[in-house]
C-alpha positions in Angstrom: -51.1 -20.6 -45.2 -47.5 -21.3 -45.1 -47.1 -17.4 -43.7 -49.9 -17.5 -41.1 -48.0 -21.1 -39.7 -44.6 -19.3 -39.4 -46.6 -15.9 -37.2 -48.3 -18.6 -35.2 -44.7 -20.5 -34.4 -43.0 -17.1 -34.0 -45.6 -16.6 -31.9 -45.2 -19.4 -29.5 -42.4 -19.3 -28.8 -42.0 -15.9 -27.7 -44.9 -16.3 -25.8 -42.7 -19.3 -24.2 -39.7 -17.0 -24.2 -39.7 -16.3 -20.3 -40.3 -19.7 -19.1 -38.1 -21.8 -21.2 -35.1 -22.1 -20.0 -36.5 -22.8 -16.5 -38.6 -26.0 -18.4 -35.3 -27.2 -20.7 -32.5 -26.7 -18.0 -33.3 -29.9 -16.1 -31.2 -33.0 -15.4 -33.6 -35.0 -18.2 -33.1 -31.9 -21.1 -28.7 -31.9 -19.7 -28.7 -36.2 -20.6 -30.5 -35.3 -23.6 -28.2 -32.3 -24.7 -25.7 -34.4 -23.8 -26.7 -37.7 -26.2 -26.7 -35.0 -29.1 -23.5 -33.5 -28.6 -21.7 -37.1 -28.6 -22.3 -37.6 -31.9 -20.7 -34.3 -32.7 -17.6 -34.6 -30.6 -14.5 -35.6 -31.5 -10.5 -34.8 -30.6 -10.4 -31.5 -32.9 -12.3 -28.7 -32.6 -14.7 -27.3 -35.2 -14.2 -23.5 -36.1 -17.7 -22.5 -36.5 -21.1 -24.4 -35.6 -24.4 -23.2 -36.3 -27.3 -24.0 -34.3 -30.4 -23.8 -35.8 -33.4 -23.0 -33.7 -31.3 -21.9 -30.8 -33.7 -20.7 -28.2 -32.0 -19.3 -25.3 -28.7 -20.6 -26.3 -28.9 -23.8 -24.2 -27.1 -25.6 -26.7 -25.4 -23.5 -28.2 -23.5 -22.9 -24.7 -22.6 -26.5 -24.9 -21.2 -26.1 -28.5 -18.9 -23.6 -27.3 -17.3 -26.3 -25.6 -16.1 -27.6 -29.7 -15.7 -25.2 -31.5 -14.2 -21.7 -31.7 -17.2 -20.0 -32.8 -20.9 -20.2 -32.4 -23.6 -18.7 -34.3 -27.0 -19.3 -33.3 -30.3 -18.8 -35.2 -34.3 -18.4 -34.2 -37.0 -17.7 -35.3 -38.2 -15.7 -32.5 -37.1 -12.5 -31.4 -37.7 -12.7 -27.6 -35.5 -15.8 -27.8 -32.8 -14.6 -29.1 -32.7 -11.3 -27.0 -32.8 -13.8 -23.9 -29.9 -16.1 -25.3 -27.9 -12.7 -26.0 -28.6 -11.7 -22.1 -27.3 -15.1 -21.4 -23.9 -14.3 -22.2 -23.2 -10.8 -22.9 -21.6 -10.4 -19.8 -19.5 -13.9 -19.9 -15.9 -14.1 -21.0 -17.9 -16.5 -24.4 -19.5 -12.9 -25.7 -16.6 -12.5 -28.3 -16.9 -16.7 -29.5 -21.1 -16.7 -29.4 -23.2 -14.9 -32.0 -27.0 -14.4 -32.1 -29.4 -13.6 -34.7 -33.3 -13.7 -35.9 
């Protein structure tokens, strides 16, 4: 059961791959980004976050922002091949790092 729930969420949200970052990169999903990352910031910089359940990398673009390095994890495939497209041609590719 547990298996057949992970192919079905794996599923999802590659199926939702395409669309997502056109549904999450709103004003509404920026004020909410932005109420998570304040409880994270402070005056020093973090050398390595992880963001679990990364997506696109919508986050984890804003985590770049404190700290030095960013790894980013998914459980889907298509999401992470779209959050590497993101920035593989930004001057962040060297700081961000994506994985399944």
């Amino acid at each position: 059961m547990v298996e057949e729930r992970k192919i079905a969420v794996e599923e999802q949200f590659d199926n939702d791959a395409r669309l997502y970052l056109s549904k999450h990169l709103t004003p509404e999903k920026k004020r909410e980004k932005d109420r998570i990352l304040d409880l994270v910031r402070n005056k020093a910089k973090y050398e390595k976050v992880l963001d679990i359940g990364c997506g696109p990398g919508t986050i984890s673009e804003d985590l770049l922002g404190i700290s030095e390095q960013v790894w980013g994890i998914d459980i889907s495939e298509r999401m992470i091949k779209t959050a590497i497209e993101r920035f593989k041609e930004t001057k962040f590719n060297h700081k961000i790092n994506f994985s399944v």
